[in-house]
C-alpha positions as CSV (number, residue, x, y, z in Angstrom):
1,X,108.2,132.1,207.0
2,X,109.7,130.6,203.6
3,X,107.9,127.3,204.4
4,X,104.5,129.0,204.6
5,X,105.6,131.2,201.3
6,X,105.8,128.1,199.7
7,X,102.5,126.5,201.0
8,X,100.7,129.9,200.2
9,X,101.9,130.3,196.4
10,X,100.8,127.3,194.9
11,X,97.6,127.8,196.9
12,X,97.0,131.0,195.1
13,X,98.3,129.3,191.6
14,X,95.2,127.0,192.0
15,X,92.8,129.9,193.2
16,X,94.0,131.7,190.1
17,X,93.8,129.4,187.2
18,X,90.4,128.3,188.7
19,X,89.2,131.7,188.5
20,X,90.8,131.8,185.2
21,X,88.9,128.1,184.1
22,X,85.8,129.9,185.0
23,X,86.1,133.1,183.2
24,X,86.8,131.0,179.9
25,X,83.9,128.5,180.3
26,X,81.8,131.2,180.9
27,X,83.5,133.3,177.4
28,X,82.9,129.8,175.5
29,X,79.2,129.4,176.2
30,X,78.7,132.9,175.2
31,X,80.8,131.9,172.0
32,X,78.7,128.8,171.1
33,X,75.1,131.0,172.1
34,X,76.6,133.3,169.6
35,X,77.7,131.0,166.9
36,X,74.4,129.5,166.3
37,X,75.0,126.5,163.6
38,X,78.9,126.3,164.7
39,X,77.9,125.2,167.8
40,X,78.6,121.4,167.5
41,X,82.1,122.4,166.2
42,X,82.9,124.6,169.2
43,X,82.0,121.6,171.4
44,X,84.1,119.0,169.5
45,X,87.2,121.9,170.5
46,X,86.3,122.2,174.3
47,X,88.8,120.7,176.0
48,X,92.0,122.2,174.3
49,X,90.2,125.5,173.6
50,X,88.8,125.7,177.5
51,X,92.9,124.0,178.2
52,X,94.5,126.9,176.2
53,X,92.2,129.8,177.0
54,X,92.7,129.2,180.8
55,X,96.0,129.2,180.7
56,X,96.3,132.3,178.7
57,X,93.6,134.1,181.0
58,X,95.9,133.4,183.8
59,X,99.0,134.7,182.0
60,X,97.2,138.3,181.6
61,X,95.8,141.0,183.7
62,X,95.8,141.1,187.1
63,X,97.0,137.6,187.4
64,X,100.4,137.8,185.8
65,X,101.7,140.8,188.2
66,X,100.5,138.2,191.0
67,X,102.6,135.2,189.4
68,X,105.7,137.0,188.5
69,X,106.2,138.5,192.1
70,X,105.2,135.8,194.1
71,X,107.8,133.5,191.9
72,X,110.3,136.2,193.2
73,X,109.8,136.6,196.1
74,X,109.8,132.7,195.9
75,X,113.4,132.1,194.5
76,X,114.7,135.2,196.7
77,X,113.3,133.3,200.1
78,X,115.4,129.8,199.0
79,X,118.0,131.0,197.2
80,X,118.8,134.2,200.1
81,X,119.7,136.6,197.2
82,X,117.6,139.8,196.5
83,X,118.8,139.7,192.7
84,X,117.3,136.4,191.9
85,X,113.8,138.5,192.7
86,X,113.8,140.2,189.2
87,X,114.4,137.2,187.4
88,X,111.3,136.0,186.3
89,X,110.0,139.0,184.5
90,X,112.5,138.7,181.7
91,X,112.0,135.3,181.7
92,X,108.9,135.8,181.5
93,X,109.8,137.9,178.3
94,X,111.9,135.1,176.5
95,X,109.4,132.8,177.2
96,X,105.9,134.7,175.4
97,X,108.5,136.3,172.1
98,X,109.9,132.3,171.7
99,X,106.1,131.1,172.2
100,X,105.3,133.8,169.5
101,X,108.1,132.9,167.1
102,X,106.8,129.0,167.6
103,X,103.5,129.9,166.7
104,X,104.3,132.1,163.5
105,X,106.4,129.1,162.3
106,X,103.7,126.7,162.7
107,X,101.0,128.6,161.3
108,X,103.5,129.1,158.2
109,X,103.9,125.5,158.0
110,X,100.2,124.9,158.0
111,X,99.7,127.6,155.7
112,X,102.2,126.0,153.4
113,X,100.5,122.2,153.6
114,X,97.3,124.3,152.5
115,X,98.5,125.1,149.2
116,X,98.4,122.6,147.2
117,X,94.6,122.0,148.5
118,X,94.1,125.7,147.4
119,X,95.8,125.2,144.1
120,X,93.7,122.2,142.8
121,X,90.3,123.5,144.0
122,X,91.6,127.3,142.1
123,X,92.6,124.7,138.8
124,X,89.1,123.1,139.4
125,X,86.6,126.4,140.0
126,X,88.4,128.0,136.7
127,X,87.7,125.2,134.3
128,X,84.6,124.7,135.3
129,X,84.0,128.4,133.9
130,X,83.9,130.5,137.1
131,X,86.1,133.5,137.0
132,X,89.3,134.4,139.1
133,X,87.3,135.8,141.6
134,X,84.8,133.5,141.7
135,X,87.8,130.6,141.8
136,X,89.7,132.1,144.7
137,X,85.8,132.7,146.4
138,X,84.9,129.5,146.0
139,X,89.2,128.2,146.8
140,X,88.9,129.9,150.6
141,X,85.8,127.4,151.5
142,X,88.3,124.1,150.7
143,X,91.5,125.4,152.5
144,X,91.8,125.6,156.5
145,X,92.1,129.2,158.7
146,X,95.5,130.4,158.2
147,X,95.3,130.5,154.0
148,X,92.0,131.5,154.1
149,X,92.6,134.8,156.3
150,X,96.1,135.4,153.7
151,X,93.2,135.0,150.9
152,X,90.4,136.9,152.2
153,X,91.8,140.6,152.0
154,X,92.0,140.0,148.4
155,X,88.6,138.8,148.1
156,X,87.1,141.9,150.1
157,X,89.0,144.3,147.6
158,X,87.2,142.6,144.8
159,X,84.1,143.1,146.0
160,X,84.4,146.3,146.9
161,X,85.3,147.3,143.2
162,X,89.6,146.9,143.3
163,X,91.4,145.9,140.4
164,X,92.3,142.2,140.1
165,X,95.7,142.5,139.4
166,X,96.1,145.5,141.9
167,X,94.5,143.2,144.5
168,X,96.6,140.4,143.6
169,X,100.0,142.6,143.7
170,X,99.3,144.2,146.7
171,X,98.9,140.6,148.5
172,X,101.6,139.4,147.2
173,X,103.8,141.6,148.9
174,X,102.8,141.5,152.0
175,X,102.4,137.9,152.1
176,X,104.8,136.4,154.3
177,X,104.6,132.9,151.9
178,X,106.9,132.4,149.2
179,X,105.3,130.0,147.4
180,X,101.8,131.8,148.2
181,X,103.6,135.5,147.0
182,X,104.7,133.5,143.7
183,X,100.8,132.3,143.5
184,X,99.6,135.5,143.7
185,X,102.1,137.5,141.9
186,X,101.8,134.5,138.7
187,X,98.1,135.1,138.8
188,X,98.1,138.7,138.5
189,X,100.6,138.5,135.5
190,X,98.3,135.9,133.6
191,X,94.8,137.8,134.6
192,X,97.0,140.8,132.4
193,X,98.1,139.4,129.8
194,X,96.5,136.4,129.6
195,X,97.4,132.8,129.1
196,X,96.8,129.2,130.3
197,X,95.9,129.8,133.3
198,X,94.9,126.5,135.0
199,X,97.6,124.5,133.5
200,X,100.5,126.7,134.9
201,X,98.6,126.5,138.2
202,X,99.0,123.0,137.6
203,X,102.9,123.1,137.1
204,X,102.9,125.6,140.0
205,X,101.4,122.7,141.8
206,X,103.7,120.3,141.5
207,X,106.9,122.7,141.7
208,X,104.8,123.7,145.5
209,X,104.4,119.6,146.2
210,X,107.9,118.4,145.8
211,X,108.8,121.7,148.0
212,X,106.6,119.8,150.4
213,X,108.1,116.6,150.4
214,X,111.4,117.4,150.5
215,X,110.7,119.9,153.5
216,X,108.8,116.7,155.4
217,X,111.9,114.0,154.1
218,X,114.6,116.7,155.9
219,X,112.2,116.9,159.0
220,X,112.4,113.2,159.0
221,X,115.9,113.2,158.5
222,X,117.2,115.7,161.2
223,X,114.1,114.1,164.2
224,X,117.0,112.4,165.7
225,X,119.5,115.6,166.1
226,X,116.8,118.0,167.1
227,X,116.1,115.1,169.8
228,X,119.2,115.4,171.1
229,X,119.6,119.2,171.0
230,X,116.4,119.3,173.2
231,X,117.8,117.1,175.4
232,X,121.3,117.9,176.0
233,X,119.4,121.6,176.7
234,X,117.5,120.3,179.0
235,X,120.5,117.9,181.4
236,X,121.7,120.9,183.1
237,X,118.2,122.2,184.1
238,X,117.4,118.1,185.1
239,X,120.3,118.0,187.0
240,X,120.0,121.2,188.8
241,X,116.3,120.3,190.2
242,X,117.4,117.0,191.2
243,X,120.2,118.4,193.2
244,X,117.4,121.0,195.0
245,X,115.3,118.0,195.9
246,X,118.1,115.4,197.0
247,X,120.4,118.3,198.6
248,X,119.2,121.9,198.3
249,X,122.3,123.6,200.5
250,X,124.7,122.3,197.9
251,X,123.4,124.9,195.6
252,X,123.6,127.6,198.3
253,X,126.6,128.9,196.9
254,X,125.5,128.6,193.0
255,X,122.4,130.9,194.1
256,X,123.4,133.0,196.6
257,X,127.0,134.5,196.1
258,X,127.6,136.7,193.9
259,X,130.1,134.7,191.9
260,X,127.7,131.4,192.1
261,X,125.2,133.5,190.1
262,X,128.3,135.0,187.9
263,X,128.8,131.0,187.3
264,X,125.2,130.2,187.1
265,X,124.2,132.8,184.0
266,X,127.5,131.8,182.2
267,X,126.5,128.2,181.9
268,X,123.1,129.3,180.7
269,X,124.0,131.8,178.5
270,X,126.0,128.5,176.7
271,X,123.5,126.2,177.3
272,X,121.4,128.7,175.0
273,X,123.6,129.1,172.5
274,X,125.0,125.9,172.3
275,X,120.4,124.8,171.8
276,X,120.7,127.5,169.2
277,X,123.7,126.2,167.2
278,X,122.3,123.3,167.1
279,X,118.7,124.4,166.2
280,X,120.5,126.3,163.2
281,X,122.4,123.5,161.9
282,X,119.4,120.9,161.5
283,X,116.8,123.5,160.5
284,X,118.6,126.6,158.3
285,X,114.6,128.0,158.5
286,X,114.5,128.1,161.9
Protein backbone atom coordinates (compact mmCIF):
# COMPACT_ATOMS: atom_id res chain seq x y z
CA UNK A 1 0.00 0.00 0.00
CA UNK A 2 2.83 2.54 1.01
CA UNK A 3 4.67 1.61 -2.26
CA UNK A 4 1.72 2.57 -4.45
CA UNK A 5 1.29 5.87 -2.06
CA UNK A 6 4.43 6.73 -3.19
CA UNK A 7 4.08 5.86 -6.94
CA UNK A 8 0.57 7.74 -6.84
CA UNK A 9 1.86 11.16 -5.15
CA UNK A 10 4.43 12.26 -7.34
CA UNK A 11 2.05 11.18 -10.12
CA UNK A 12 -0.48 13.67 -8.98
CA UNK A 13 2.54 16.42 -8.25
CA UNK A 14 3.11 16.26 -12.12
CA UNK A 15 -0.73 16.28 -12.97
CA UNK A 16 -0.91 19.28 -10.70
CA UNK A 17 1.76 21.63 -11.65
CA UNK A 18 0.87 20.80 -15.33
CA UNK A 19 -2.46 21.97 -14.78
CA UNK A 20 -0.96 24.72 -12.86
CA UNK A 21 1.73 25.52 -16.20
CA UNK A 22 -1.33 25.66 -18.14
CA UNK A 23 -3.52 27.94 -16.16
CA UNK A 24 -0.49 30.55 -16.13
CA UNK A 25 0.36 30.35 -19.90
CA UNK A 26 -3.03 30.76 -20.58
CA UNK A 27 -3.17 34.18 -17.72
CA UNK A 28 0.11 35.35 -19.63
CA UNK A 29 -1.23 35.46 -23.16
CA UNK A 30 -4.18 37.23 -21.87
CA UNK A 31 -1.58 39.66 -20.10
CA UNK A 32 0.52 40.33 -23.28
CA UNK A 33 -3.17 40.64 -25.58
CA UNK A 34 -3.82 43.11 -22.88
CA UNK A 35 -0.64 45.04 -22.58
CA UNK A 36 -0.50 46.09 -26.18
CA UNK A 37 3.02 47.94 -26.68
CA UNK A 38 4.53 45.89 -23.48
CA UNK A 39 4.21 42.97 -25.23
CA UNK A 40 7.87 42.31 -26.35
CA UNK A 41 8.85 42.93 -22.72
CA UNK A 42 6.45 40.31 -21.33
CA UNK A 43 7.99 37.91 -23.77
CA UNK A 44 11.72 38.64 -22.90
CA UNK A 45 10.21 37.56 -18.94
CA UNK A 46 8.51 34.19 -20.05
CA UNK A 47 10.36 31.73 -18.70
CA UNK A 48 10.90 32.91 -15.02
CA UNK A 49 7.42 34.62 -15.04
CA UNK A 50 5.62 31.29 -16.60
CA UNK A 51 8.60 29.31 -13.88
CA UNK A 52 7.38 31.47 -10.88
CA UNK A 53 3.62 31.82 -11.61
CA UNK A 54 3.29 28.00 -11.92
CA UNK A 55 4.73 27.28 -9.00
CA UNK A 56 2.72 29.77 -7.05
CA UNK A 57 -0.56 28.46 -8.89
CA UNK A 58 0.22 25.13 -7.53
CA UNK A 59 0.85 26.44 -3.95
CA UNK A 60 -2.92 27.93 -3.84
CA UNK A 61 -6.38 26.81 -4.03
CA UNK A 62 -7.43 23.61 -4.41
CA UNK A 63 -4.00 22.34 -4.96
CA UNK A 64 -2.27 23.13 -1.74
CA UNK A 65 -4.97 21.16 0.47
CA UNK A 66 -4.08 18.27 -2.11
CA UNK A 67 -0.13 18.62 -1.49
CA UNK A 68 -0.17 19.14 2.19
CA UNK A 69 -2.27 15.90 2.90
CA UNK A 70 -0.87 13.68 0.49
CA UNK A 71 2.81 14.74 1.98
CA UNK A 72 1.18 13.51 5.29
CA UNK A 73 -0.18 10.94 4.70
CA UNK A 74 3.23 10.33 2.89
CA UNK A 75 5.65 10.73 5.95
CA UNK A 76 2.87 8.90 8.34
CA UNK A 77 3.04 5.56 5.81
CA UNK A 78 7.22 5.50 6.19
CA UNK A 79 7.74 6.81 9.22
CA UNK A 80 4.58 4.55 11.07
CA UNK A 81 3.71 7.58 13.32
CA UNK A 82 0.21 9.38 13.01
CA UNK A 83 1.85 12.63 14.49
CA UNK A 84 4.36 13.13 11.72
CA UNK A 85 0.81 13.59 9.50
CA UNK A 86 0.31 17.23 10.76
CA UNK A 87 3.66 18.23 10.10
CA UNK A 88 3.71 19.74 6.93
CA UNK A 89 1.10 22.34 7.38
CA UNK A 90 3.18 24.43 9.71
CA UNK A 91 5.91 23.88 7.69
CA UNK A 92 4.20 24.86 5.26
CA UNK A 93 3.66 28.08 7.43
CA UNK A 94 7.45 28.75 8.20
CA UNK A 95 8.21 28.28 4.86
CA UNK A 96 5.64 31.15 2.84
CA UNK A 97 6.27 33.96 6.28
CA UNK A 98 10.43 33.29 5.69
CA UNK A 99 9.71 33.40 1.75
CA UNK A 100 7.81 36.72 2.58
CA UNK A 101 10.44 38.14 4.90
CA UNK A 102 13.14 37.26 1.83
CA UNK A 103 11.22 39.05 -0.54
CA UNK A 104 10.53 42.30 1.63
CA UNK A 105 14.37 42.40 2.15
CA UNK A 106 15.21 42.11 -1.34
CA UNK A 107 12.77 44.51 -2.69
CA UNK A 108 14.29 46.97 0.10
CA UNK A 109 17.59 46.32 -1.17
CA UNK A 110 16.59 47.10 -4.72
CA UNK A 111 14.69 49.90 -3.67
CA UNK A 112 17.76 51.20 -1.96
CA UNK A 113 20.27 50.64 -5.19
CA UNK A 114 17.46 52.81 -6.87
CA UNK A 115 18.14 55.87 -5.12
CA UNK A 116 20.87 57.32 -6.13
CA UNK A 117 19.37 56.81 -9.83
CA UNK A 118 16.28 58.75 -8.46
CA UNK A 119 18.37 61.39 -6.85
CA UNK A 120 20.39 62.54 -9.92
CA UNK A 121 17.57 62.46 -12.42
CA UNK A 122 15.42 64.72 -9.28
CA UNK A 123 18.94 67.13 -9.25
CA UNK A 124 18.69 67.02 -13.06
CA UNK A 125 14.64 67.65 -13.84
CA UNK A 126 14.98 70.75 -11.12
CA UNK A 127 17.76 72.60 -12.78
CA UNK A 128 16.57 72.25 -15.88
CA UNK A 129 13.51 74.54 -14.49
CA UNK A 130 10.78 71.85 -13.96
CA UNK A 131 9.10 72.04 -10.62
CA UNK A 132 9.13 69.49 -7.64
CA UNK A 133 6.37 67.90 -9.05
CA UNK A 134 7.27 67.84 -12.35
CA UNK A 135 10.96 66.55 -11.07
CA UNK A 136 9.72 63.57 -9.04
CA UNK A 137 7.05 62.99 -12.38
CA UNK A 138 9.59 62.96 -14.61
CA UNK A 139 12.31 60.95 -11.54
CA UNK A 140 9.65 57.73 -11.45
CA UNK A 141 10.27 57.10 -15.40
CA UNK A 142 14.32 56.68 -14.64
CA UNK A 143 14.04 54.41 -11.42
CA UNK A 144 12.86 50.64 -11.54
CA UNK A 145 9.25 49.11 -9.88
CA UNK A 146 9.80 49.08 -6.26
CA UNK A 147 10.77 53.10 -5.96
CA UNK A 148 8.53 53.98 -8.39
CA UNK A 149 5.37 52.43 -6.54
CA UNK A 150 6.98 54.25 -2.89
CA UNK A 151 6.94 57.46 -5.34
CA UNK A 152 3.76 57.24 -7.00
CA UNK A 153 1.19 57.90 -4.10
CA UNK A 154 2.85 61.09 -3.75
CA UNK A 155 2.49 61.96 -7.29
CA UNK A 156 -1.35 61.02 -7.43
CA UNK A 157 -1.96 63.43 -4.33
CA UNK A 158 -0.44 66.17 -6.34
CA UNK A 159 -2.54 65.84 -8.95
CA UNK A 160 -5.43 65.62 -7.33
CA UNK A 161 -4.84 69.10 -5.62
CA UNK A 162 -2.77 67.88 -2.09
CA UNK A 163 -0.30 70.03 -0.60
CA UNK A 164 3.36 69.44 -1.53
CA UNK A 165 4.75 69.29 1.63
CA UNK A 166 1.59 67.46 3.16
CA UNK A 167 2.22 64.87 0.41
CA UNK A 168 5.73 64.75 1.01
CA UNK A 169 5.27 64.23 4.95
CA UNK A 170 2.76 61.86 4.74
CA UNK A 171 5.15 59.58 2.56
CA UNK A 172 7.68 59.91 4.52
CA UNK A 173 6.26 58.27 7.29
CA UNK A 174 5.02 55.49 6.02
CA UNK A 175 7.95 54.77 3.97
CA UNK A 176 9.65 51.81 5.07
CA UNK A 177 13.21 53.51 3.60
CA UNK A 178 15.35 55.41 5.66
CA UNK A 179 17.27 56.97 3.42
CA UNK A 180 14.03 57.47 1.04
CA UNK A 181 11.97 58.89 4.52
CA UNK A 182 15.06 61.39 4.94
CA UNK A 183 14.51 62.21 0.97
CA UNK A 184 11.24 62.97 1.41
CA UNK A 185 11.10 64.48 4.70
CA UNK A 186 14.43 66.95 3.39
CA UNK A 187 12.32 67.84 0.41
CA UNK A 188 9.25 68.84 2.20
CA UNK A 189 11.34 71.14 4.56
CA UNK A 190 13.20 72.93 1.62
CA UNK A 191 9.74 73.24 -0.71
CA UNK A 192 8.74 75.38 2.84
CA UNK A 193 11.09 77.31 3.47
CA UNK A 194 13.09 77.30 0.71
CA UNK A 195 16.70 76.84 -0.07
CA UNK A 196 19.24 75.09 -2.52
CA UNK A 197 17.50 72.56 -3.33
CA UNK A 198 19.44 70.54 -5.93
CA UNK A 199 22.76 70.98 -4.29
CA UNK A 200 21.65 69.37 -0.94
CA UNK A 201 20.07 66.62 -3.05
CA UNK A 202 23.42 66.41 -4.30
CA UNK A 203 25.16 66.05 -0.79
CA UNK A 204 22.22 63.74 0.06
CA UNK A 205 23.55 61.77 -2.86
CA UNK A 206 26.70 61.09 -1.83
CA UNK A 207 25.90 60.63 2.00
CA UNK A 208 23.06 57.67 0.28
CA UNK A 209 26.20 56.33 -2.14
CA UNK A 210 28.88 55.67 0.48
CA UNK A 211 25.76 53.98 2.52
CA UNK A 212 25.86 51.83 -0.55
CA UNK A 213 29.17 50.91 -0.76
CA UNK A 214 29.89 50.19 2.46
CA UNK A 215 26.54 47.92 2.67
CA UNK A 216 28.00 45.92 -0.71
CA UNK A 217 31.97 45.94 0.95
CA UNK A 218 30.25 44.14 4.34
CA UNK A 219 28.27 41.80 2.01
CA UNK A 220 31.51 41.03 0.43
CA UNK A 221 33.18 40.63 3.60
CA UNK A 222 30.71 38.34 5.55
CA UNK A 223 29.96 35.87 1.76
CA UNK A 224 32.25 33.38 3.36
CA UNK A 225 30.42 33.10 6.94
CA UNK A 226 26.97 33.21 5.54
CA UNK A 227 28.45 30.22 3.32
CA UNK A 228 29.08 28.29 6.00
CA UNK A 229 26.01 29.13 8.14
CA UNK A 230 23.94 27.77 5.11
CA UNK A 231 25.76 24.86 5.09
CA UNK A 232 26.45 23.64 8.48
CA UNK A 233 22.25 24.22 8.48
CA UNK A 234 21.94 22.20 5.90
CA UNK A 235 24.62 18.75 7.12
CA UNK A 236 21.95 17.40 9.38
CA UNK A 237 19.13 17.51 6.83
CA UNK A 238 22.07 15.93 4.03
CA UNK A 239 22.81 13.48 6.41
CA UNK A 240 19.38 12.41 7.34
CA UNK A 241 18.29 11.73 3.53
CA UNK A 242 21.25 9.97 2.87
CA UNK A 243 20.64 7.61 5.75
CA UNK A 244 16.77 7.05 4.27
CA UNK A 245 18.20 6.19 0.90
CA UNK A 246 21.29 3.94 2.04
CA UNK A 247 19.35 2.47 5.27
CA UNK A 248 15.80 3.72 5.91
CA UNK A 249 15.05 1.22 9.12
CA UNK A 250 17.88 2.93 11.00
CA UNK A 251 15.74 5.92 11.28
CA UNK A 252 12.76 3.80 12.41
CA UNK A 253 13.29 4.71 15.81
CA UNK A 254 14.12 8.62 15.14
CA UNK A 255 10.58 8.78 13.38
CA UNK A 256 8.53 6.52 14.95
CA UNK A 257 8.82 6.53 18.90
CA UNK A 258 7.84 8.86 20.67
CA UNK A 259 11.14 9.84 22.22
CA UNK A 260 12.94 9.55 18.45
CA UNK A 261 10.68 12.43 17.52
CA UNK A 262 11.28 14.08 21.13
CA UNK A 263 15.14 13.78 19.86
CA UNK A 264 14.28 14.65 16.29
CA UNK A 265 12.56 18.37 17.05
CA UNK A 266 15.32 19.09 19.67
CA UNK A 267 18.03 18.93 17.15
CA UNK A 268 16.00 21.03 14.80
CA UNK A 269 14.92 23.43 17.00
CA UNK A 270 19.02 24.02 17.47
CA UNK A 271 19.85 23.59 14.11
CA UNK A 272 17.44 26.78 13.73
CA UNK A 273 18.71 28.75 16.09
CA UNK A 274 22.11 27.92 15.83
CA UNK A 275 21.28 29.27 11.40
CA UNK A 276 19.79 32.22 13.20
CA UNK A 277 22.71 33.11 15.48
CA UNK A 278 24.68 33.00 12.85
CA UNK A 279 22.53 34.92 10.36
CA UNK A 280 22.46 37.72 13.13
CA UNK A 281 26.07 37.94 13.69
CA UNK A 282 27.08 38.49 9.92
CA UNK A 283 24.01 40.59 8.91
CA UNK A 284 22.73 42.88 12.16
CA UNK A 285 19.82 43.86 9.34
CA UNK A 286 18.72 40.70 8.86
Amino acid sequence: MSALLLFLLPTLLVVLFFRAYLHAARRERMAAVLGGGDSSAAVARAPRSRLLATVVAASRGRARPILLAGTGVILALVSRNPLLALLPYPAWKVLGRAAQRRKRRRISARREEQLPEFMDSLVQSLRSGLSLQQSLEASMEDVGEELSEEIAPVVREMRVGKGVEESLSSAARSSSSPSLRQILTVLALLHAKGGDLPRILERMRRRVGEGLETRREINVLTAQSRASGYLVSALPAVFLSLQALLNPSSLRPLLATPLGNLVLSAGLGLNAAGFLIIRRLVNPEA
